[in-house]
C-alpha positions in Angstrom: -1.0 -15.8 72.0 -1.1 -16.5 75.9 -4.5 -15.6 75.9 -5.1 -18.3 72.9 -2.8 -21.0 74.3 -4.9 -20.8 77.8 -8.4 -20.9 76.1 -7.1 -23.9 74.3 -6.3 -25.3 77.6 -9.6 -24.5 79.2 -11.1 -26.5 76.6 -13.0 -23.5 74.7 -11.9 -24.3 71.7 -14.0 -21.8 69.6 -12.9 -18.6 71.4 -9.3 -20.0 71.0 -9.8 -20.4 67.5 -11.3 -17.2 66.8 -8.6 -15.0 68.9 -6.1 -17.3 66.7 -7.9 -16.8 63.1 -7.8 -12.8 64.3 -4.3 -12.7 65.0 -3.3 -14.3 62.0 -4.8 -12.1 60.0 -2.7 -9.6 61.5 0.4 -12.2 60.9 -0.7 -14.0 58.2 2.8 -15.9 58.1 3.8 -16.8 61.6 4.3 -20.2 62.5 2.8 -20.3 66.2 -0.5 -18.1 65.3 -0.8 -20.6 62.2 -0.3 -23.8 64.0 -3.0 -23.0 67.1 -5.3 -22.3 63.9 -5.0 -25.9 62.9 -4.5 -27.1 66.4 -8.2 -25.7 67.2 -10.0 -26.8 64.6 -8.8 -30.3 65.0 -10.2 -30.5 68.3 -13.2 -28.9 66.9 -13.8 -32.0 64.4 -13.3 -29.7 61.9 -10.7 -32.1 60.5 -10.5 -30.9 56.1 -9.7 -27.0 57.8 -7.0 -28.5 60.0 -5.5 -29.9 57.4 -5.9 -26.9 54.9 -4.4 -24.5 57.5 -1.7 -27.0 57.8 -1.0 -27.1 54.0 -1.0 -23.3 54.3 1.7 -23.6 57.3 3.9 -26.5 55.5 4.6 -23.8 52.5 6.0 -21.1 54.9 7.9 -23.5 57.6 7.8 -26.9 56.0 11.1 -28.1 59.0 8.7 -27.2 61.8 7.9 -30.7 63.6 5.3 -30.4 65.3 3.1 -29.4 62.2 4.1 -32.8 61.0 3.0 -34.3 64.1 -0.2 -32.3 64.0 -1.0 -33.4 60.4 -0.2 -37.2 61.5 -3.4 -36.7 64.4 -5.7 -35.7 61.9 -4.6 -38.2 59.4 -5.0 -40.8 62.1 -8.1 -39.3 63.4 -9.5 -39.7 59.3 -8.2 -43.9 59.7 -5.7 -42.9 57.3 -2.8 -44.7 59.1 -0.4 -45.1 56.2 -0.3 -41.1 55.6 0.0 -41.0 59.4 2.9 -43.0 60.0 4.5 -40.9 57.2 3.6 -37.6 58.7 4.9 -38.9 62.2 8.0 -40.2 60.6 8.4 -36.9 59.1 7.8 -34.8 62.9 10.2 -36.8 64.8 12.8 -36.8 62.1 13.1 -33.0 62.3 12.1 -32.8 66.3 13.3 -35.9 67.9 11.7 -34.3 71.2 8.4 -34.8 70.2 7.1 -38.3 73.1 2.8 -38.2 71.2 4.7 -39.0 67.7 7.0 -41.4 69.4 4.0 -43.2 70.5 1.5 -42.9 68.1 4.4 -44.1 65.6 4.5 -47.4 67.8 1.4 -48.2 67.8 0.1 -47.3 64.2 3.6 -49.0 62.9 2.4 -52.6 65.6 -1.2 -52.1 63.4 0.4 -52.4 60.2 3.2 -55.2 60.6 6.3 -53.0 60.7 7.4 -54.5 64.1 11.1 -53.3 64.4 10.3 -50.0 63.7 6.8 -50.0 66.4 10.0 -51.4 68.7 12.3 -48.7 68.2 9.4 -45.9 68.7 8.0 -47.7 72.0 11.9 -47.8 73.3 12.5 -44.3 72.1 9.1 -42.7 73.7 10.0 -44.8 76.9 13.1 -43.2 76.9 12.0 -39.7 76.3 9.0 -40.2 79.6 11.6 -41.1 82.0 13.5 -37.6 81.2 12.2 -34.5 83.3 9.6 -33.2 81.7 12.2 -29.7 80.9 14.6 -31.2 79.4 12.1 -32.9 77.1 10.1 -29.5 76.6 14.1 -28.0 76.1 14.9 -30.5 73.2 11.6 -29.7 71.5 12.0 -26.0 71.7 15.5 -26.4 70.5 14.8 -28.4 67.6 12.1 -26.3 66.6 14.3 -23.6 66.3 13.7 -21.1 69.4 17.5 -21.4 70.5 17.1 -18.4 72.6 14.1 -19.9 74.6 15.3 -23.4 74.8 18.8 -21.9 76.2 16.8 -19.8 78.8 14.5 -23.1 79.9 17.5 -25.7 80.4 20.0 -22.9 82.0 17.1 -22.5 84.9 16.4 -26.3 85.1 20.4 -26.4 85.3 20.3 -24.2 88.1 18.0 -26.7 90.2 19.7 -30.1 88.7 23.8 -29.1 88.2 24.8 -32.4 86.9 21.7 -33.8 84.8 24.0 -34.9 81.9 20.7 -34.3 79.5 20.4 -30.8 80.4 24.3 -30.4 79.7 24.3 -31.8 76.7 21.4 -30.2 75.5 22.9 -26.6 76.6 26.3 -27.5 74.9 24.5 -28.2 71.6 23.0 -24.9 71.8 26.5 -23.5 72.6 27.7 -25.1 69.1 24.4 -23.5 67.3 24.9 -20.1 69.3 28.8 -19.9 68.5 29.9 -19.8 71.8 32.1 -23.0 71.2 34.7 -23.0 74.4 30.9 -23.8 76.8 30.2 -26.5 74.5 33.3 -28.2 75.0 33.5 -27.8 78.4 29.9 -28.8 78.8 30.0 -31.9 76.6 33.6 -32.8 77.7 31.9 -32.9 81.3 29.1 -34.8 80.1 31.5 -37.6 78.8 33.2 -37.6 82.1 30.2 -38.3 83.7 29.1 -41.1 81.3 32.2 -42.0 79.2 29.5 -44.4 77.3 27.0 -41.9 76.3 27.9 -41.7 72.9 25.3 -39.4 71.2 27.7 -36.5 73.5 30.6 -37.8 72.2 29.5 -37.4 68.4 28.2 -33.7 69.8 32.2 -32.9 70.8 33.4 -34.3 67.7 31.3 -32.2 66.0 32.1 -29.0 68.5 36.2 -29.9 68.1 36.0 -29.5 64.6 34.3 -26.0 65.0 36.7 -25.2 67.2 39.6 -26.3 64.4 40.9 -29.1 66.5 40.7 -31.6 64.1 43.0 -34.3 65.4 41.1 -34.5 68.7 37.6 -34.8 66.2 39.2 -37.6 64.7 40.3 -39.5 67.9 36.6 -39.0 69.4 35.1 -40.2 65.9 37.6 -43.1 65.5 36.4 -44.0 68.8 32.6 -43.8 68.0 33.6 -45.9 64.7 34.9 -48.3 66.8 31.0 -49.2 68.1 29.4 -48.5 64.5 31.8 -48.9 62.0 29.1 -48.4 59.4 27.3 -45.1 60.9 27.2 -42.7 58.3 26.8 -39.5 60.6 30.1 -40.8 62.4 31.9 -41.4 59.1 30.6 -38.4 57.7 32.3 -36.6 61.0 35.2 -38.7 60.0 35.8 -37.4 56.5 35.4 -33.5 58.0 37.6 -33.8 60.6 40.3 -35.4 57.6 39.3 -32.4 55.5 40.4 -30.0 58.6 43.9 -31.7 58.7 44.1 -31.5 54.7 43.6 -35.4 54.4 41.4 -34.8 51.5 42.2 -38.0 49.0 40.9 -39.4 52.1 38.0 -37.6 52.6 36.7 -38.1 49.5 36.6 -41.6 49.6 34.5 -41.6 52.5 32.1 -39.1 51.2 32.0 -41.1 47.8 31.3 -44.2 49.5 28.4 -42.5 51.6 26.9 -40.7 48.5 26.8 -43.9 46.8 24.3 -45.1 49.9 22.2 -41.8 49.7 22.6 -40.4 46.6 20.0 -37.2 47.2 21.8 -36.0 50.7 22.2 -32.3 49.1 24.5 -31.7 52.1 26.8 -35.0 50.9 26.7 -33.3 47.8 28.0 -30.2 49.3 30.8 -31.6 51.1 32.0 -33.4 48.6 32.2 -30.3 46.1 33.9 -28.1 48.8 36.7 -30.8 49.0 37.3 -30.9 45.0 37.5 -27.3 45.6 39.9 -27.2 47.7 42.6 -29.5 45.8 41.7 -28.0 42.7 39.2 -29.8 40.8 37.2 -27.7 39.4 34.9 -29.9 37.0 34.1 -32.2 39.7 33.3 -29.4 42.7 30.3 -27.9 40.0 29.3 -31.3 39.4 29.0 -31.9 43.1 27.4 -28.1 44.0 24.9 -28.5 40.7 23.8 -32.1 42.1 23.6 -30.5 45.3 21.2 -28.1 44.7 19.1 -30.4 42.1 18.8 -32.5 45.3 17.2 -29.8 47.4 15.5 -27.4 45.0 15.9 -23.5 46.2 19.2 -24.8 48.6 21.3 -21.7 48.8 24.6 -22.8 49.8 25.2 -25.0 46.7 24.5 -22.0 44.6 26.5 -19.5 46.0 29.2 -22.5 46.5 29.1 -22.3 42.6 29.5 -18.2 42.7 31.9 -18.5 45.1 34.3 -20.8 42.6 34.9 -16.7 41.3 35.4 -18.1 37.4 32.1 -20.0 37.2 29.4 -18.3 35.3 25.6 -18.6 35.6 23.4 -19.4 32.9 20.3 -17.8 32.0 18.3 -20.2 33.4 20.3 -20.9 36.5 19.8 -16.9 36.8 15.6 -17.5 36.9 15.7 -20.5 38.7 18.0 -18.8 41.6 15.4 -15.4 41.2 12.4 -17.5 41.3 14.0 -19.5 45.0 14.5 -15.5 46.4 11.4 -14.1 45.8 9.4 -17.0 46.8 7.8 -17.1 50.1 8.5 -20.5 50.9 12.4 -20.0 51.0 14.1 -19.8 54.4 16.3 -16.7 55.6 19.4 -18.5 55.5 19.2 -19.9 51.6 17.8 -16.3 50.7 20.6 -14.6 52.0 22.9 -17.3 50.4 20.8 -16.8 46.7 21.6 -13.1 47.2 24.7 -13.0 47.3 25.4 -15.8 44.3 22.6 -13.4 42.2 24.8 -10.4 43.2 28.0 -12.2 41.5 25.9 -13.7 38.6 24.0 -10.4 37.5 27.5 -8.3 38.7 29.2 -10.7 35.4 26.4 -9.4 33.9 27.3 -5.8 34.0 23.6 -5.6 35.4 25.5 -3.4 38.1 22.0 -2.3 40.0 20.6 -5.3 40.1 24.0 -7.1 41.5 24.5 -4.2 43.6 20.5 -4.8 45.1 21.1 -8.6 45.8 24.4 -7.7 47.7 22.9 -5.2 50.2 19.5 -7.5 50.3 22.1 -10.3 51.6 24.0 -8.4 53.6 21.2 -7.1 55.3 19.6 -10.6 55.9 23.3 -11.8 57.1 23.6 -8.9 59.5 20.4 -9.5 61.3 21.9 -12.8 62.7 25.4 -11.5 64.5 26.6 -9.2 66.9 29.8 -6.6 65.2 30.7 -4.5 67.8 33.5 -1.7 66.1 33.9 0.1 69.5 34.9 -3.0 71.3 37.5 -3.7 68.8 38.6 -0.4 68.4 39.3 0.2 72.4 41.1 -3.0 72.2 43.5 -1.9 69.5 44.1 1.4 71.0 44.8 -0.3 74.2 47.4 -2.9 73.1 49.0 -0.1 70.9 49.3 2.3 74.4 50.7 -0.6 76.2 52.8 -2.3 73.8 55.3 0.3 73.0 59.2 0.4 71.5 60.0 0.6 75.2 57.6 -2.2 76.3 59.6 -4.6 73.8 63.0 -3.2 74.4 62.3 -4.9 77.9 61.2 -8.1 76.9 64.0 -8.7 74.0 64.9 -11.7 75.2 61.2 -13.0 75.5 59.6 -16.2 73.5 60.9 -19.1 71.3 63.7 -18.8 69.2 62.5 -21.0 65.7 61.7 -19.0 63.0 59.4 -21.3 61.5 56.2 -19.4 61.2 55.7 -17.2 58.0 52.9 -15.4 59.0 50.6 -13.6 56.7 47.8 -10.6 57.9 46.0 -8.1 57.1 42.3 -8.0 55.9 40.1 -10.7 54.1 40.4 -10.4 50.4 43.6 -8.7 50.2 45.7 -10.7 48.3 47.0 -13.0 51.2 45.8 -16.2 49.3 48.4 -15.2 46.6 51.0 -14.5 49.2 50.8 -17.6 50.5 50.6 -19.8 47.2 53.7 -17.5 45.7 55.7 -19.2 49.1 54.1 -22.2 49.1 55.7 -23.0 45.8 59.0 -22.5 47.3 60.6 -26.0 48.3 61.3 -25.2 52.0 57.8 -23.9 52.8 54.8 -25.3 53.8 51.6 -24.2 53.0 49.0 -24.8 55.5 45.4 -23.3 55.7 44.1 -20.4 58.2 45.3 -22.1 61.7 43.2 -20.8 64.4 45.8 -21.4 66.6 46.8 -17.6 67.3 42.7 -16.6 67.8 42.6 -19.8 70.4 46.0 -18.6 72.1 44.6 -14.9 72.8 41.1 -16.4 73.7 43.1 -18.7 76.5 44.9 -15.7 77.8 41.6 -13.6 77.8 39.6 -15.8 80.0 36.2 -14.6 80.2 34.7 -11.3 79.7 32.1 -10.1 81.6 30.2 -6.9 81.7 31.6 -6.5 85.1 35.1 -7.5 84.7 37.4 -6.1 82.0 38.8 -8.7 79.3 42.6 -9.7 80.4 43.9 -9.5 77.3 46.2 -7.1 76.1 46.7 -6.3 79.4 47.8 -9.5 80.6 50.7 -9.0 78.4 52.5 -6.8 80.8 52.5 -9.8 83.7 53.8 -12.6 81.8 57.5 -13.5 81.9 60.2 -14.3 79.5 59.2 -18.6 80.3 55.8 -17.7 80.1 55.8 -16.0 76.1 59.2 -18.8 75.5 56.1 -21.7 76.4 53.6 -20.4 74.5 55.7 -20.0 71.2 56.6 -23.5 72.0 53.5 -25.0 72.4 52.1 -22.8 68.9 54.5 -24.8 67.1 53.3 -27.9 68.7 50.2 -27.6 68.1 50.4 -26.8 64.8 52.8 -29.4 63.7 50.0 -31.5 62.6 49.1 -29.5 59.6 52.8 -29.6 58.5 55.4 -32.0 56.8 59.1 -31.9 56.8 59.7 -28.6 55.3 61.6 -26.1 57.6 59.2 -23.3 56.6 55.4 -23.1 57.1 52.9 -20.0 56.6 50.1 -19.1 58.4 47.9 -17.1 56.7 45.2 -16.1 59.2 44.2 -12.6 57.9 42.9 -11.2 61.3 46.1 -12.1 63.1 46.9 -8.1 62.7 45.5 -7.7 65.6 48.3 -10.0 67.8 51.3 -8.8 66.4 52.3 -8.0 69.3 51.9 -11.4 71.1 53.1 -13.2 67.9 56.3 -11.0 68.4 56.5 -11.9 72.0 56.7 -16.0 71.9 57.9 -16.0 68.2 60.9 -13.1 68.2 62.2 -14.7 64.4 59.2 -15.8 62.7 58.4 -13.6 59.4 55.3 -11.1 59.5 54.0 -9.8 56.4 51.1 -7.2 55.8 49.2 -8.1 52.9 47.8 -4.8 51.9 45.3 -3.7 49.1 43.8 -0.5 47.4 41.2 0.2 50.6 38.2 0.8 48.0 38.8 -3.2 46.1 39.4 -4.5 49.6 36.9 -3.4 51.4 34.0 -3.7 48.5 35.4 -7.6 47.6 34.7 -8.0 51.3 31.2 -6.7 51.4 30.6 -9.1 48.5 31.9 -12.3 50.0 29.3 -14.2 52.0 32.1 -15.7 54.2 31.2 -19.3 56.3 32.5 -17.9 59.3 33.2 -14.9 61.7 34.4 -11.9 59.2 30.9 -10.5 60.9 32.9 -6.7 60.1 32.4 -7.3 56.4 28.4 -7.1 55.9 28.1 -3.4 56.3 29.9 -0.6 53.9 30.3 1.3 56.6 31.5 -1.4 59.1 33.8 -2.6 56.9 35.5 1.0 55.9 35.4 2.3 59.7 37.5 -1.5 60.7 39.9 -1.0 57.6 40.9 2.5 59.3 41.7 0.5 62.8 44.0 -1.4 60.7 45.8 0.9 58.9 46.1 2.7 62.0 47.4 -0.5 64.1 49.7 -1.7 61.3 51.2 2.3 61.2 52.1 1.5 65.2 53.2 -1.8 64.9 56.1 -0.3 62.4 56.7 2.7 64.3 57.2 0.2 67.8 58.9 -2.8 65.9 61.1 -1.0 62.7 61.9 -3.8 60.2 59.7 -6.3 62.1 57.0 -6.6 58.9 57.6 -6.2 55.4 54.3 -5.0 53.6 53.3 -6.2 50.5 51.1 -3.9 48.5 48.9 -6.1 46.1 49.0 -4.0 42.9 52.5 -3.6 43.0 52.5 -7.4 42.8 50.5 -7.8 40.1 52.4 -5.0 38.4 56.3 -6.7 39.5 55.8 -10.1 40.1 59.6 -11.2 40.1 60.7 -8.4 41.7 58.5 -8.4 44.7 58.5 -12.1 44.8 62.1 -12.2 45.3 62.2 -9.2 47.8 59.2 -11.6 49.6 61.7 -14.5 49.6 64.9 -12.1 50.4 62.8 -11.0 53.8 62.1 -14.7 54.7 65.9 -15.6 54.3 64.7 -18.2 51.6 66.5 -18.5 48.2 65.0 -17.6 45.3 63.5 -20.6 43.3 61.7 -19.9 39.6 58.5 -22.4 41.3 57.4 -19.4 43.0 56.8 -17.2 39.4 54.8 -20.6 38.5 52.8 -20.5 41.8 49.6 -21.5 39.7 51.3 -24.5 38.7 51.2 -26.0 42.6 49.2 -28.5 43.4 48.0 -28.1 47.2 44.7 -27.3 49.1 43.7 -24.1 48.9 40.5 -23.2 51.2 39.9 -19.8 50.8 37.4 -17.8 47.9 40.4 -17.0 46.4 41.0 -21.2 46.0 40.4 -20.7 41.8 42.1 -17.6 41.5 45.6 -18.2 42.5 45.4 -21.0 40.1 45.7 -19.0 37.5 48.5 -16.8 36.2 49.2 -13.5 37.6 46.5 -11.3 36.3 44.5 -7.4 37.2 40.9 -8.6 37.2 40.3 -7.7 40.4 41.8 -4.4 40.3 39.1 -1.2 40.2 36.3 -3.4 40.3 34.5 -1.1 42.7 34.4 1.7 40.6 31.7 -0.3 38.1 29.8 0.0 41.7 31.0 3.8 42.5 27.0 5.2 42.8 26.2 2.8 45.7 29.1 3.5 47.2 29.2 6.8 49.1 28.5 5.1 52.7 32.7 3.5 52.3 34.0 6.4 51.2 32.3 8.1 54.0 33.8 5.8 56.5 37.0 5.5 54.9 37.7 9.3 54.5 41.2 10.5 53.6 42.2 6.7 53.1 40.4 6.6 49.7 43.1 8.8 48.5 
């Protein structure tokens, strides 16, 4: 490819193109081999090839730019200026970065009488030449999708040029596309501290605050960006997310009804707006919304694994072929094959086609797992650590450590344990709230961590030792700050963030009263439900069989210390017996909370409130076994869990 690129340079067009045409019949599918294909030809007036190869690239990567940009030179090149302009429209709608579409946009739009838009692309290609020519090449990178590459090119033009508020911006957006969230914010925040008017950052720390579950600060940076635009509909549309985040849904909705009825084909409109009927339960409008979001974008993944993930909805026959015929096709990008994989592994698994479902599961896991980073040692050496520092001793001498209010209910264990029902069964109950999975915890041990380096060791658990009874006393107060916003007047709230089995120990520190329960389940259903859930976020344990038994055994193991060190501290709740005694267990649930028993929480289904799990449709129901032994219809394929799991299958 270097050798191609530099030919092409050198002007030799024909020995670029032939090194390119033999490459790419090595790599009939990549985008760069394909591109310098068309790129050479056009330069060798060969113009009907060009745009043959082209078509041949736009079926495999149809969102990269600058083949849109390419197809608007030879259009232009042919006098075919009204194709042109579309093809250019097309380039710098998916790569803003790209300064020859910019220009040629101005001038073929000036030719044909569409002034205000010829004036927009002059000001926006102005803009874009008096940027350094890396941040420019950065942005175009980025948008084209080489993250890695454009994170490596504006880190060493950082280096150079510490405070070009361009270059931060640009690195904090690939910090919100990389995951690592806490840069972002601290980049962008910067940014806006440099230039409090620069308000394409601003909407770029909304959106990072919302990842980061700090929705009331989204909403004060959006309010303040719909303050300029009132009618922007990328800052409403932050809007309505960041009132979904704090449960404002009623509200929500109304924003995202009011922008659908201004672009009624926005597939990911669409998609928001069934993920909110989800959530408070209305189930006929979230499949209208997730069908008309995948009609809008044919072969779009999410919406059909948003309809698998509903848990009650069944496919069709020829919903079934259509979603076979996206998977297989060429065309179709990672991401919505791995999302078609795991809605075919549901639909056929309904099915009783068990190999087939089973097949779609482990394809989609596989593609999943290619994109993140699990690391079980790490994890593991962390537990073990916390459990050899954190003994009955260790808390004997902090007894009088941490806040006193016993407001938290606080429900862990693993993903798809039962802890949705937990939490509905006490959410039903008048004094307690039910509130969503708080990150608050996760951002509370990631403060106290600081950052983790190859050559320094990670401060957390150890840090634990050196705080002091004011220190664990602040930070129980400020957790109950923080998460008042998610909260009404109820005395009681629950916090149902499965993973928070691995802070017991700090939640015991700065909340001494606050209830813990361990949501437990048979180790086969749990772990197999997981490896079947295509989650939106972290989880990353869940899409390997053996990943996912190996972590269950950390946590069986972790829990076992936890009620060795702090006797009568957490009361576990074993799901099958719950299904099997629901008044019993639900008042021995309430008994352990110091909460009276109420009849509402035998009628859980019955509640109306936001529910955001996968389990949002199930615990709408009655009490019911479906889930119970469902691996065992999948036992063959199974041998790698057991493996993992040893002894604890039994």
């Amino acid at each position: 490819m270097r050798r191609a690129r530099q030919l092409m340079e050198r002007r030799h067009f024909d020995q670029a193109l032939a090194l390119a045409q033999q490459l790419a019949a090595e790599v009939p599918e990549n985008r760069d081999v394909l591109y310098l294909v068309a790129v050479n030809l056009r330069y060798l007036g060969r113009l009907p090839e060009a745009l043959q190869a082209l078509q041949r690239l736009n079926q495999l990567h149809p969102d990269f730019g600058r083949l849109h940009q390419e197809r608007g030179h030879c259009l232009r090149t042919q006098g075919k200026r009204g194709e042109a302009i579309a093809a250019y429209r097309r380039a710098v709608e998916l790569n803003p970065s790209l300064p020859a579409s910019w220009r040629n946009l101005a001038v073929l739009c000036r030719e044909e009488g569409l002034s205000r838009e010829a004036d927009y692309a002059a000001i926006v290609a102005g803009n874009l030449a008096k940027l350094p020519a890396a941040v420019v090449s950065s942005n175009s990178v980025f948008a084209e999708g080489d993250t890695l590459l454009a994170e490596s090119m504006v880190r060493q033009y950082l280096q150079r040029n510490p405070r070009d508020i361009e270059a931060m911006r640009l690195l904090g957006r690939i910090g919100i596309k990389m995951g690592v969230l806490d840069d972002a914010e601290f980049l962008l925040e910067s940014v806006l501290e440099f230039d409090p008017q620069y308000h394409a950052a601003r909407y770029d720390y909304a959106t990072v605050l919302i990842e980061r579950q700090k929705h009331a600060q989204a909403l004060q940076q959006t309010q303040r960006l719909l303050a300029l635009e009132p009618g922007n509909a990328a800052f409403r549309t932050l809007e309505a997310n960041s009132l979904v985040g704090l449960g404002r849904h009623e509200e929500a909705l109304r924003i995202f009804h009011e922008l659908r009825a201004v672009t009624p084909d926005n597939h990911t409109l669409h998609l928001a707006i069934g993920h909110a009927h989800k959530t408070i339960g209305q189930q006929t409008e979230a499949i209208e919304s997730y069908r008309r979001s995948a009609d809008a974008r044919p072969g779009f993944g999410d919406a059909w694994w948003s309809l698998a993930n509903l848990k009650t909805y069944r496919f069709s026959d020829p919903e079934i072929e259509r979603m076979r015929d996206y998977e297989s096709a060429a065309t179709t990008a990672d991401e919505d094959r791995l999302h078609l994989c795991f809605a075919l592994g549901k639909g056929l698994g309904d099915r009783r086609d068990i190999a087939a479902s089973f097949e779609y599961y482990e394809r989609g896991n596989q593609l999943k797992r290619r994109g993140i980073s699990h690391d079980a040692e790490h994890l593991e050496r962390n537990l073990r650590r916390q459990m050899q520092i954190c003994t009955a001793e260790f808390f004997a001498a902090r007894s009088t450590a941490g806040c006193p209010e016993r407001d938290p209910i606080f429900v862990v264990g693993l993903p798809r344990a039962g802890s949705t029902l937990i939490e509905q069964i006490l959410a039903s109950h008048s004094a307690v709230e039910g509130t969503r999975e708080l990150a608050d915890i996760p951002r509370l041990v990631h403060q106290l961590n600081g950052r983790e380096t190859e050559q320094a060791q990670a401060r957390y658990p150890q840090i634990l030792v050196d705080l002091d009874v004011r220190e664990f006393r602040a930070l129980g107060e400020r957790y109950l700050q923080e998460t008042r916003i998610y909260r009404t007047d109820k005395p009681r709230f629950v916090d149902k963030m499965p993973n928070n089995f691995r802070h017991i120990a700090l939640i015991h520190l700065i909340l001494p009263n606050a209830t813990i329960i361990d949501a437990r389940r048979d180790p086969m259903d749990c772990c197999f439900s997981n490896f079947r859930q295509l989650f939106a976020n972290g989880q990353e344990f869940t899409y390997s069989l053996e990943d996912i038994g190996r972590y269950y055994r950390i946590y069986v193991e972790v829990m076992r210390h936890w009620e060795r060190v702090l006797p009568g501290r957490i009361m576990r709740v074993q799901h099958e017996d719950l299904l099997d005694d629901l008044e019993g267990n639900v008042r021995r649930m309430l008994d352990f909370c110091g909460l009276e028993f109420e009849p509402a929480c035998l009628e859980f289904h019955r509640t109306e409130r936001s529910v955001r799990t996968a389990s949002s449709e199930q615990v709408r129901r009655p009490i019911n076994r479906e889930g119970v032994d469902q691996w065992r219809d999948y036992e063959p394929y199974l041998e790698p869990l057991k493996a993992a799991l040893g002894d604890l299958v039994d």
